[in-house]
C-alpha positions in Angstrom: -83.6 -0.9 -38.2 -82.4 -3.8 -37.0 -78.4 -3.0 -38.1 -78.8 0.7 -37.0 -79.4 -0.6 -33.2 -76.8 -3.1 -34.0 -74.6 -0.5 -34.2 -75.8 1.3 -31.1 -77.5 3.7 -33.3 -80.6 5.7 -33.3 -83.0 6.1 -35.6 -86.6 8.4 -37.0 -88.1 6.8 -39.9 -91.0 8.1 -41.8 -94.0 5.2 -42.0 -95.8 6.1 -45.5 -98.1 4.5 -47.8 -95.6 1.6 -48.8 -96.3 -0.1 -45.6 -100.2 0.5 -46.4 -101.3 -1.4 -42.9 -99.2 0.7 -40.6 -99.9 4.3 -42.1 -103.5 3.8 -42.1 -103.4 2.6 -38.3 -101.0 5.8 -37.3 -103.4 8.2 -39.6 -106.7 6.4 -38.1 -105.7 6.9 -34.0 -103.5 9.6 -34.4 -106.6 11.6 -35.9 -108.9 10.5 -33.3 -106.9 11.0 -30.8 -106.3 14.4 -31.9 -110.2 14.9 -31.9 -110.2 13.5 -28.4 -107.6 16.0 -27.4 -109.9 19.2 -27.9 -113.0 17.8 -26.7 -110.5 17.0 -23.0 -109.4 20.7 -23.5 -113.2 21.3 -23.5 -114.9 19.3 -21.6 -113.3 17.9 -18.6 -115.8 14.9 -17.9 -115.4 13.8 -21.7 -114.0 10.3 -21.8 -111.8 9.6 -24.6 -111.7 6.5 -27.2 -108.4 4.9 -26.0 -107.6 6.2 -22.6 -104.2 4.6 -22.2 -102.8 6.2 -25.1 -104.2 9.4 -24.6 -102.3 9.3 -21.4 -99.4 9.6 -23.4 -100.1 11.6 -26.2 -98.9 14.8 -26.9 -98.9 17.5 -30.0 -98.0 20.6 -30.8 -99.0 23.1 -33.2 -96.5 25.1 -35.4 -97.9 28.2 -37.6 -94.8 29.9 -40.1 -95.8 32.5 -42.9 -92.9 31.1 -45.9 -92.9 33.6 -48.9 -96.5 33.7 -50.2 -98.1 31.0 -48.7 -99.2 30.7 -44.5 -97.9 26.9 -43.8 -99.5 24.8 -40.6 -97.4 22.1 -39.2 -99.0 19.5 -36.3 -97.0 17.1 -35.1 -97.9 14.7 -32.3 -96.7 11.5 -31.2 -97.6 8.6 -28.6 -95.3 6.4 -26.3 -97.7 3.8 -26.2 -96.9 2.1 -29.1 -99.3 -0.9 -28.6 -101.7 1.1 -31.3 -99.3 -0.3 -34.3 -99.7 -4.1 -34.9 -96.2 -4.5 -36.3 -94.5 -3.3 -33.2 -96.0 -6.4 -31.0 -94.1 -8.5 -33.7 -91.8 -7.0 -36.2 -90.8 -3.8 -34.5 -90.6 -4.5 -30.5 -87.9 -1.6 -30.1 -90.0 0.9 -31.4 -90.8 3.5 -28.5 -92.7 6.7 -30.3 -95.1 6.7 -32.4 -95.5 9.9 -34.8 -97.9 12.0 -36.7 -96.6 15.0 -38.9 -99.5 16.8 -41.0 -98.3 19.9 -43.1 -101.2 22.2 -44.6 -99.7 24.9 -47.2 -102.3 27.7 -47.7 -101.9 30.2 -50.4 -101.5 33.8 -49.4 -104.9 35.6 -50.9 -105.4 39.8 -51.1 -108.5 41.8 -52.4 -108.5 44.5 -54.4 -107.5 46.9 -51.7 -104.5 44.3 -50.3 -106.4 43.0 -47.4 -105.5 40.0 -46.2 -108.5 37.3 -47.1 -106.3 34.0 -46.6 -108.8 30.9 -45.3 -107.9 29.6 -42.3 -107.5 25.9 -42.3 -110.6 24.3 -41.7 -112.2 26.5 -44.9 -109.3 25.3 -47.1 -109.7 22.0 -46.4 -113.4 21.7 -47.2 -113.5 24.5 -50.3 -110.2 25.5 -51.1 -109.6 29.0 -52.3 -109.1 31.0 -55.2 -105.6 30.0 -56.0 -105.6 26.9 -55.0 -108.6 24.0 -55.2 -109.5 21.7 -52.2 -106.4 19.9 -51.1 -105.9 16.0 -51.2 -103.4 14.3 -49.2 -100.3 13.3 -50.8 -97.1 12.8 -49.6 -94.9 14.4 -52.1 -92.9 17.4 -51.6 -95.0 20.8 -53.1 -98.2 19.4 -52.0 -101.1 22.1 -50.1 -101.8 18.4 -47.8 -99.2 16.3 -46.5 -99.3 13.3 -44.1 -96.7 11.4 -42.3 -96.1 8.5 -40.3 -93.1 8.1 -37.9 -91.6 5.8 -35.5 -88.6 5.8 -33.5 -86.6 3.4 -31.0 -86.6 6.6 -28.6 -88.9 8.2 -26.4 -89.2 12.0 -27.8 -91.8 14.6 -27.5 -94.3 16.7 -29.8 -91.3 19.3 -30.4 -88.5 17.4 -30.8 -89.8 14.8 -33.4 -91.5 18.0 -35.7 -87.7 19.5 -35.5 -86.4 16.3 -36.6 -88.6 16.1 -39.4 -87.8 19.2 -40.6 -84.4 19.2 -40.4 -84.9 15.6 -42.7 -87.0 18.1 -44.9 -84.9 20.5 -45.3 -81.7 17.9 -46.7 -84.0 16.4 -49.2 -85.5 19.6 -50.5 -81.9 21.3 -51.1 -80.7 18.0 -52.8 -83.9 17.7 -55.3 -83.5 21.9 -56.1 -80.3 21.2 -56.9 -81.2 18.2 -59.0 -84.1 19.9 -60.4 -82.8 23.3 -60.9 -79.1 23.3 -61.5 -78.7 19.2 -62.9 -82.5 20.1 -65.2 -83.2 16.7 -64.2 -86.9 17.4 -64.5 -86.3 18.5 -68.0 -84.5 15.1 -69.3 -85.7 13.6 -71.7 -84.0 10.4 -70.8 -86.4 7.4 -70.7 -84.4 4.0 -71.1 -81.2 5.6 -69.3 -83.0 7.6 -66.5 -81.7 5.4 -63.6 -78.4 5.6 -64.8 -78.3 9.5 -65.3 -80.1 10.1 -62.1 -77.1 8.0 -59.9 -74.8 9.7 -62.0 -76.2 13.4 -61.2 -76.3 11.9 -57.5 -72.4 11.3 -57.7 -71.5 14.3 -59.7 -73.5 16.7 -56.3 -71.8 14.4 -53.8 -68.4 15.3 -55.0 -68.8 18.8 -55.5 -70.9 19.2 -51.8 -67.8 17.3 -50.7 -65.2 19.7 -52.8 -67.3 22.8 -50.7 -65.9 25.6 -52.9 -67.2 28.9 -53.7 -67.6 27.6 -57.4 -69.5 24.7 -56.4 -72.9 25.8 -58.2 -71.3 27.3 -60.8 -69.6 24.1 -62.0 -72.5 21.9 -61.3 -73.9 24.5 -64.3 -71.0 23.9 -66.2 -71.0 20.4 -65.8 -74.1 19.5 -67.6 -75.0 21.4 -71.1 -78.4 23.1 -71.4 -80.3 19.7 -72.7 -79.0 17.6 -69.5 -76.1 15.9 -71.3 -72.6 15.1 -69.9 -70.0 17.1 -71.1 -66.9 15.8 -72.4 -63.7 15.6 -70.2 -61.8 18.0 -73.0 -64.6 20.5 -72.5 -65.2 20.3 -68.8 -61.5 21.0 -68.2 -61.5 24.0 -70.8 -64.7 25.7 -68.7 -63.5 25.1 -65.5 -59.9 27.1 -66.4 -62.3 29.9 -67.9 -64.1 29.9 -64.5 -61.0 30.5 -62.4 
């Protein structure tokens, strides 16, 4: 962080279980605060847990049907940065706080092709038919995602949950194209996987970079059916049959 400001540079990180002491204070107030937030809407005498950072909290709610499956995105984030220990020591430029939860429900239909989806509150307690009751977990796929962010500027509900999907939305095109077109999942590499995963890594830079019509195609040719390299003699021979 330090080197990105250096450089009069800007930055959105995501805060996840890795810094165990930081996530579990963003997931803690950020959830309270999110109670706190309804009950204001509510009540207007209700008094709220941490005043001063309610003062300068904000969220916004984000509801997207995506191919069979409703998706529910909250983001919210804090100015008053204070809540976070590390940023009274180790992060002082830190400005917003964030919070990013992501709830993926399965699209469900009777017998006569009614919509019977669960809203979000059932899901989360029973889960449904095609899907059991969600656990959080940060990995891409998941029905429960939660997400810590911070950032050395001050930016609101909106701006942050565009940010993070635009971050999103790199990293899931780079692991299809790993997963899909590189079979990288399918590997059955075990002492060598580091190795063939930088490789893959360098072989998709080059072509992104190369930004040809025959990008994907090559990537395909590139790589036999079990995930080995191909030999130079050979790559050369497919990509003249290709053109």
């Amino acid at each position: 962080m330090e080197q990105i400001l250096s450089q009069e540079g800007h930055f959105v990180l995501m805060v996840k279980k890795n810094q165990p002491q930081s996530y579990d204070e963003i997931v803690k107030y950020f959830e309270e605060m999110s109670e706190d937030h309804k009950k204001m809407k509510e009540d207007k005498n209700y008094k709220p847990r941490y005043p001063e950072m309610q003062e300068k909290y904000e969220e916004v709610i984000q509801q997207e049907r995506n191919r069979d499956r409703q998706e529910y995105r909250f983001y919210s984030v804090c100015t008053e940065c204070g809540l976070l220990t590390k940023t009274q020591k180790e992060w002082p430029f830190v400005k917003t706080v964030g919070f990013s939860r992501q709830i993926r429900i399965p699209v469900e239909r009777d017998e006569q092709g009614n919509d019977i989806t669960p809203d979000t509150k059932t899901f989360l307690e029973k889960g449904s038919r095609r899907s059991p009751k969600p656990v959080q977990d940060e990995e891409m796929g998941r029905d429960l995602q939660k997400t810590g962010m911070i950032s050395d500027m001050e930016l609101g509900a909106e701006e942050l949950g565009r940010i993070k999907r635009e971050l999103w939305s790199v990293e899931n095109r780079l692991h299809h194209v790993l997963d899909d077109t590189f079979r990288e999942d399918r590997s059955p590499a075990k002492k060598s996987k580091n190795n063939l995963a930088l490789i893959r890594k360098f072989a998709y830079n080059i072509l992104r970079i190369a930004n040809g019509p025959l990008d994907n195609l090559l990537c395909r040719e590139l790589f036999s059916a079990n995930g080995r390299l191909l030999s130079p003699a050979s790559h050369r021979k497919k990509v003249c049959r290709c053109r």
